[in-house]
C-alpha angles and dihedrals in degrees: 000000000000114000096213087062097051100070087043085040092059096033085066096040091057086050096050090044088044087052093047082054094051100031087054101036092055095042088051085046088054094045093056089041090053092050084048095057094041090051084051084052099047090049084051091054085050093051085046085052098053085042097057093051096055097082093044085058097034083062093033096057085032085067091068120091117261092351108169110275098199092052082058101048089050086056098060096035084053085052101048095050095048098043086048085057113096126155138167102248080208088059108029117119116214096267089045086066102039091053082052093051100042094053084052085053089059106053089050090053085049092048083044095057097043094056095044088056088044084077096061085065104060083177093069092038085070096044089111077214094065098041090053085047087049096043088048099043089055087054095045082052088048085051087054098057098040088047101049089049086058094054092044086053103045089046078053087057108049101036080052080058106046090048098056130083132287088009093059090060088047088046098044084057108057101031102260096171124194124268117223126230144241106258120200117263117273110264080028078124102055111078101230113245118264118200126176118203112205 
């Protein structure tokens, strides 16, 4: 072999092996931008989904006598400011989400509150209506907290890969940002109070 082609010869080779490194490390770092944003997406059809079912249970609970008027008003306040609410998880700052978060949270205290006065109208309790709003509300719930979970895991994920070596470098260069994450509800940490009257 001809000396004058081995240095050239390596050269290239360390060129074709520094573009495989890039080239695959972009097109990984895509591939776990794009499942954070589908797992934003999935948590956004669960918050749609508890906020179809608010008016079927708003006229639902409307139909019992004397029910509390001002528990249901919260309820679909709750609901339009959550619902007027939209971000790019890509672009969201930290406020942003938790703007985001904390109208979410809403909706779920006023929902809360109206099915904890819902107890006080055993009427309503037996309406077969209300039971199916109020089955499929506590799974929606369930959907919430698994999906958000997913999106929390998957932006894991991706800023753990942004900030490791070689892929910091790949995503410092074409502008791979950090996501930011879920963070519990304020007051998550405090155990609620249980009491039993006897």
């Amino acid at each position: 072999m001809n000396r004058k082609w081995l240095v050239p010869g390596i050269i290239i080779g360390v060129l074709v092996l520094l573009a495989a490194v890039v080239v695959g490390g972009y097109n990984g770092l895509v591939g776990q931008r794009e499942n954070v944003n589908n797992k934003f997406s999935n948590l956004e059809s669960q918050y749609q989904r508890r906020a179809d079912l608010v008016p079927n249970l708003v006229s639902t609970v409307k139909g019992a006598a004397n029910f509390e008027q001002d528990t249901l008003t919260q309820v679909t306040e709750a609901r339009a400011k959550a619902t007027s609410i939209s971000i790019d998880p890509s672009n969201a700052t930290p406020e942003q989400l938790a703007q985001y978060q904390q109208s979410q949270g809403e909706l779920s205290q006023a929902l809360g509150r109206l099915l904890a006065v819902t107890e006080n109208y055993p009427e309503l309790k037996a309406v077969a209506a209300f039971q199916d709003l109020q089955v499929q509300l506590e799974g929606t719930e369930n959907r919430i907290a698994v999906a958000r979970q997913d999106y929390n895991g998957a932006v894991t994920t991706y800023n753990t890969s942004i900030s490791r070596f070689p892929a910091n470098v790949t995503a410092a260069l074409f502008g791979f940002d950090r996501f930011e994450t879920f963070k519990a509800d304020q007051g998550a940490e405090n155990a609620p109070a249980v009491e039993f009257n006897s």
